[in-house]
VOPAGU-2260 file (C-alpha; in pm, 1 decimal, decimal comma):
REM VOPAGU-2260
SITE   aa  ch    i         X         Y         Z
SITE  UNK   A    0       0,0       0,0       0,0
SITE  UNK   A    1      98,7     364,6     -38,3
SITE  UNK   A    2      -2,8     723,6      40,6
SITE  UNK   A    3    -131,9     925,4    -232,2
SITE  UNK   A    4    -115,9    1268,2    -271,8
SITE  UNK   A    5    -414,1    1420,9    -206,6
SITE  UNK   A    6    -483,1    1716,1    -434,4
SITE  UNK   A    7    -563,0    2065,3    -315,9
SITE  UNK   A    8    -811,9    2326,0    -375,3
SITE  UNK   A    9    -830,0    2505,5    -615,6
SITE  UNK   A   10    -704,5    2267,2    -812,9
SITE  UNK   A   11    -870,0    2253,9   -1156,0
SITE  UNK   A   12    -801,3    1850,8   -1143,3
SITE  UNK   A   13   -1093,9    1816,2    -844,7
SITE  UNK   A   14   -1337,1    1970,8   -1093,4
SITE  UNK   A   15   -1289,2    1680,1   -1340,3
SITE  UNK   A   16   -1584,4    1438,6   -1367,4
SITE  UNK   A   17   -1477,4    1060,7   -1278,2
SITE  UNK   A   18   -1543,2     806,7   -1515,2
SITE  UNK   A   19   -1726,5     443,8   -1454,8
SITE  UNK   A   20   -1515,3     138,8   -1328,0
SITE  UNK   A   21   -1550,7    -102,7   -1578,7
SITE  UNK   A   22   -1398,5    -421,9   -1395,5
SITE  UNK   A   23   -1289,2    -461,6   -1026,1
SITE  UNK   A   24    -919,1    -592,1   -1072,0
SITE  UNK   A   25    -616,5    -572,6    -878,3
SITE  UNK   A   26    -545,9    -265,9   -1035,7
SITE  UNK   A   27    -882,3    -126,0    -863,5
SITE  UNK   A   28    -905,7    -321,2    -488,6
SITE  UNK   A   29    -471,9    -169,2    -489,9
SITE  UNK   A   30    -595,7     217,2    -546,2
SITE  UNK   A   31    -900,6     136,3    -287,5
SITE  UNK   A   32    -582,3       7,5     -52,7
SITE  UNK   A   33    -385,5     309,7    -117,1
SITE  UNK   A   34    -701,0     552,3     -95,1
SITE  UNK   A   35    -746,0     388,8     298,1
SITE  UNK   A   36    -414,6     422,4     354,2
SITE  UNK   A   37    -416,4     747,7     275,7
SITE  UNK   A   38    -719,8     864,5     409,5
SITE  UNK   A   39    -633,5     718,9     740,8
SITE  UNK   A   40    -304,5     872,7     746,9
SITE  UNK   A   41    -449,6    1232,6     676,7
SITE  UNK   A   42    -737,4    1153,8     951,0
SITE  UNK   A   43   -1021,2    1188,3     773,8
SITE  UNK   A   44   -1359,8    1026,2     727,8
SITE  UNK   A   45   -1358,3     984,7     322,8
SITE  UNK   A   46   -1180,0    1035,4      18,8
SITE  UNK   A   47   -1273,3     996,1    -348,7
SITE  UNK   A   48   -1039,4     950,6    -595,5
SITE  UNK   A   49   -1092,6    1181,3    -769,6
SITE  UNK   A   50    -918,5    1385,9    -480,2
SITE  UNK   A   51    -597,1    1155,1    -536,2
SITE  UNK   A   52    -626,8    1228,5    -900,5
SITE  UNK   A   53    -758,1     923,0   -1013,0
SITE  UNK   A   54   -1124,6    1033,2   -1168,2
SITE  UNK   A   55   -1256,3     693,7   -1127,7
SITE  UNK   A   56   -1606,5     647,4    -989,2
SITE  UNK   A   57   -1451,3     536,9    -613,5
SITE  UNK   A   58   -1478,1     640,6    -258,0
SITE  UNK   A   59   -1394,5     530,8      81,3
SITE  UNK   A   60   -1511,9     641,1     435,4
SITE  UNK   A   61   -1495,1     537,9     783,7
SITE  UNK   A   62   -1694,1     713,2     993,3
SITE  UNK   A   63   -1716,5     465,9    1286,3
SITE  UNK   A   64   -1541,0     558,1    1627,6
SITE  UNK   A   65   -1278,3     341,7    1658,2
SITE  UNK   A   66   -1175,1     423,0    1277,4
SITE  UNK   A   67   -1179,9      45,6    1198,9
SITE  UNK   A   68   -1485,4      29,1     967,7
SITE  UNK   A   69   -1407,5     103,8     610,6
SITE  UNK   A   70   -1661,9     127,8     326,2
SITE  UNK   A   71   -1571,7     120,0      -4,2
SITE  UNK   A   72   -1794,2     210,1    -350,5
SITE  UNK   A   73   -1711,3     159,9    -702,9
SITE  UNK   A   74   -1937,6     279,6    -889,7
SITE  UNK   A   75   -2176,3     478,8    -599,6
SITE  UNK   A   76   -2551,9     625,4    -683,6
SITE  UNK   A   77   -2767,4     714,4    -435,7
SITE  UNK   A   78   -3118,1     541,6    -502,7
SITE  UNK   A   79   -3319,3     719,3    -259,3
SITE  UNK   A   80   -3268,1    1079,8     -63,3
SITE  UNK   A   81   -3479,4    1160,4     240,5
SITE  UNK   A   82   -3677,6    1521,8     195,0
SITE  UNK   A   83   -3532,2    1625,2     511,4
SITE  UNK   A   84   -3262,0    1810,7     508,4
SITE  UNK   A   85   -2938,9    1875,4     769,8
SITE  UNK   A   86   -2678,4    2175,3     828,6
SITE  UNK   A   87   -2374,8    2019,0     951,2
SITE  UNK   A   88   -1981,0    2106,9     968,7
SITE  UNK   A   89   -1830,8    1983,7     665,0
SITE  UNK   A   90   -1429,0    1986,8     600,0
SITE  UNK   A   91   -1262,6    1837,2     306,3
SITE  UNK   A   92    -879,5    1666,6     294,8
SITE  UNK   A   93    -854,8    1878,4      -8,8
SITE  UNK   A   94    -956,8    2229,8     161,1
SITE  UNK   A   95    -766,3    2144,6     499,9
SITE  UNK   A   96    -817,2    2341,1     776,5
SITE  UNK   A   97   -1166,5    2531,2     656,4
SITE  UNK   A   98   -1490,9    2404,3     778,5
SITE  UNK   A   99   -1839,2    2556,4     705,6
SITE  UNK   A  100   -2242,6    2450,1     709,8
SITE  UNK   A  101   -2354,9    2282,6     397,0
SITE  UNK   A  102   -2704,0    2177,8     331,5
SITE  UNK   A  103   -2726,0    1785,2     282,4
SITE  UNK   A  104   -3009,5    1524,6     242,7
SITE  UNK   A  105   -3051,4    1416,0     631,2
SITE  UNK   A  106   -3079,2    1053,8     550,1
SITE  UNK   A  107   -2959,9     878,4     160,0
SITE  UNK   A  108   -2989,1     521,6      11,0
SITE  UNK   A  109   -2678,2     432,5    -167,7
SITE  UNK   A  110   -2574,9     161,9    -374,4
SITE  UNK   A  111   -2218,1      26,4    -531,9
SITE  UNK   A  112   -1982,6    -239,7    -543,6
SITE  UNK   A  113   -1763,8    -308,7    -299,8
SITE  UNK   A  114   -1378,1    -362,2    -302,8
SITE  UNK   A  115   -1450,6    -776,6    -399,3
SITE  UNK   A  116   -1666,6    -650,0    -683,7
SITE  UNK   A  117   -1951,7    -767,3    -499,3
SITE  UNK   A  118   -2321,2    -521,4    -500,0
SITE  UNK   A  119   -2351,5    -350,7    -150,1
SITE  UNK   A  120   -2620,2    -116,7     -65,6
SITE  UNK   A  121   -2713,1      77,7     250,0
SITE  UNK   A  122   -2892,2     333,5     414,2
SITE  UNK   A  123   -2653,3     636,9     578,2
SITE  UNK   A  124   -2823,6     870,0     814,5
SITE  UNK   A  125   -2607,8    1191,3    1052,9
SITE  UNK   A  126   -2233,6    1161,9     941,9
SITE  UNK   A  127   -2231,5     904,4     684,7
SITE  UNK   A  128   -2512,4    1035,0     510,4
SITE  UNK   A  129   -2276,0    1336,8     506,5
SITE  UNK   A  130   -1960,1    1202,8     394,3
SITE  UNK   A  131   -2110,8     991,9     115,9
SITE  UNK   A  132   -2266,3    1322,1     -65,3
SITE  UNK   A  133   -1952,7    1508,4       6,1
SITE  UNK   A  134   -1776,2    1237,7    -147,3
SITE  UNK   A  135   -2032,1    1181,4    -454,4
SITE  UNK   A  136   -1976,3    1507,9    -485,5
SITE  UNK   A  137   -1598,0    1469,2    -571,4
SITE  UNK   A  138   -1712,6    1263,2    -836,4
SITE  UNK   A  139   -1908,2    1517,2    -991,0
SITE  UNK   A  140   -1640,4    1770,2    -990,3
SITE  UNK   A  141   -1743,9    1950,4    -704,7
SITE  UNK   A  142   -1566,8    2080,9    -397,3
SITE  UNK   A  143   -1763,7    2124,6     -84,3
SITE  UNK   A  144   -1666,7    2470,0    -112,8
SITE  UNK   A  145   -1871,0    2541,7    -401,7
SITE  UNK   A  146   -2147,7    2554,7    -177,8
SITE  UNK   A  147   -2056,5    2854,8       9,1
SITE  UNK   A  148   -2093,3    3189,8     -74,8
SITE  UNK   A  149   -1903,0    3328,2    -331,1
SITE  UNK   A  150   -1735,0    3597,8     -64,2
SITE  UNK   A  151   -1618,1    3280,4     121,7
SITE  UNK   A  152   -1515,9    3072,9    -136,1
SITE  UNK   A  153   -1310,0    3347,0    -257,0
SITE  UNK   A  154   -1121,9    3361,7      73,7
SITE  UNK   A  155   -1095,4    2997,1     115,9
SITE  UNK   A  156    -955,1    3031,1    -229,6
SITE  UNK   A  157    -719,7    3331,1    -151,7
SITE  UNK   A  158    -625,3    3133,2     218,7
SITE  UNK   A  159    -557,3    2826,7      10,3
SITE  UNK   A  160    -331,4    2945,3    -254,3
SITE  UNK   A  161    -122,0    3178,9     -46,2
SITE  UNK   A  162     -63,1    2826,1     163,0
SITE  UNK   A  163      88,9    2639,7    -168,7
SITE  UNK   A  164     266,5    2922,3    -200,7
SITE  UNK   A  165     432,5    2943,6     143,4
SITE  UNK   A  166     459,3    2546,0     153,3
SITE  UNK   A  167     642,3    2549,1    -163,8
SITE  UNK   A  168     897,3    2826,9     -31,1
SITE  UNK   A  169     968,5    2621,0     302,7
């Protein structure tokens, strides 16, 4: 296994759309090994590839306590999306250090295959419901941050940049 790079915002890359997985081979279950990995080692809940620069349809989460209960879909849709809806804290691995509301579906139905290739579907209410929009969203092309206002977004931007910047002095 090995840590990816995760890319940052505003990177034009996290606005590409990720493509379908057409087979579950070792090629795939090693870049949902490396994603895990790498999510872990950033501590965070989920990561898409897209956000490692692979714009394949997968994402993994863990959003249980003791971190030891990964999730992985190829391939995601959600099939159902409750007409309640939830503010909640978001953050992103690719916007680190910013966190703001965003509007989500309070409860989703979501279906994929698994890292064995194998059809898994569940129901996510609170935080997974969360991270599994935020991550669909990644596959889309979109950044959490899009959902701001564009005042914010335009700071996050002008935080975020000046960061590369500084990290690529040091």
């Amino acid at each position: 296994m090995a840590r990816l790079p995760i890319l940052r915002y505003p990177d034009p890359r996290l606005h590409t759309v990720a493509q379908p997985v057409a087979a579950v081979d070792e090629r795939i279950r090693r870049l949902v090994d490396d994603m895990l990995e790498t999510m872990y080692a950033a501590d965070g809940v989920g990561l898409a590839a897209t956000q490692v620069d692979q714009h394949l349809r997968v994402i993994v989460m863990d959003t249980s306590e003791g971190r030891d209960d990964p999730r992985v879909l190829i391939n995601p849709e959600i099939t159902a999306r409750s007409e309640e809806m939830s503010f909640s804290d978001e953050g992103c691995l690719s916007v680190p250090t910013v966190f703001d509301k965003v509007r989500r579906h309070a409860r989703v139905t979501v279906r994929g295959l698994g890292r064995d290739g194998e059809p898994v579907e569940f129901e996510a209410e609170g935080l997974l419901a969360v991270c599994v929009q935020h991550e669909m969203d990644h596959l889309l092309g979109k950044v959490f941050v899009e959902y701001l206002s564009s005042l914010k977004r335009d700071r996050i931007k002008t935080k975020m940049v000046k960061r590369a910047r500084e990290e690529q002095a040091s």
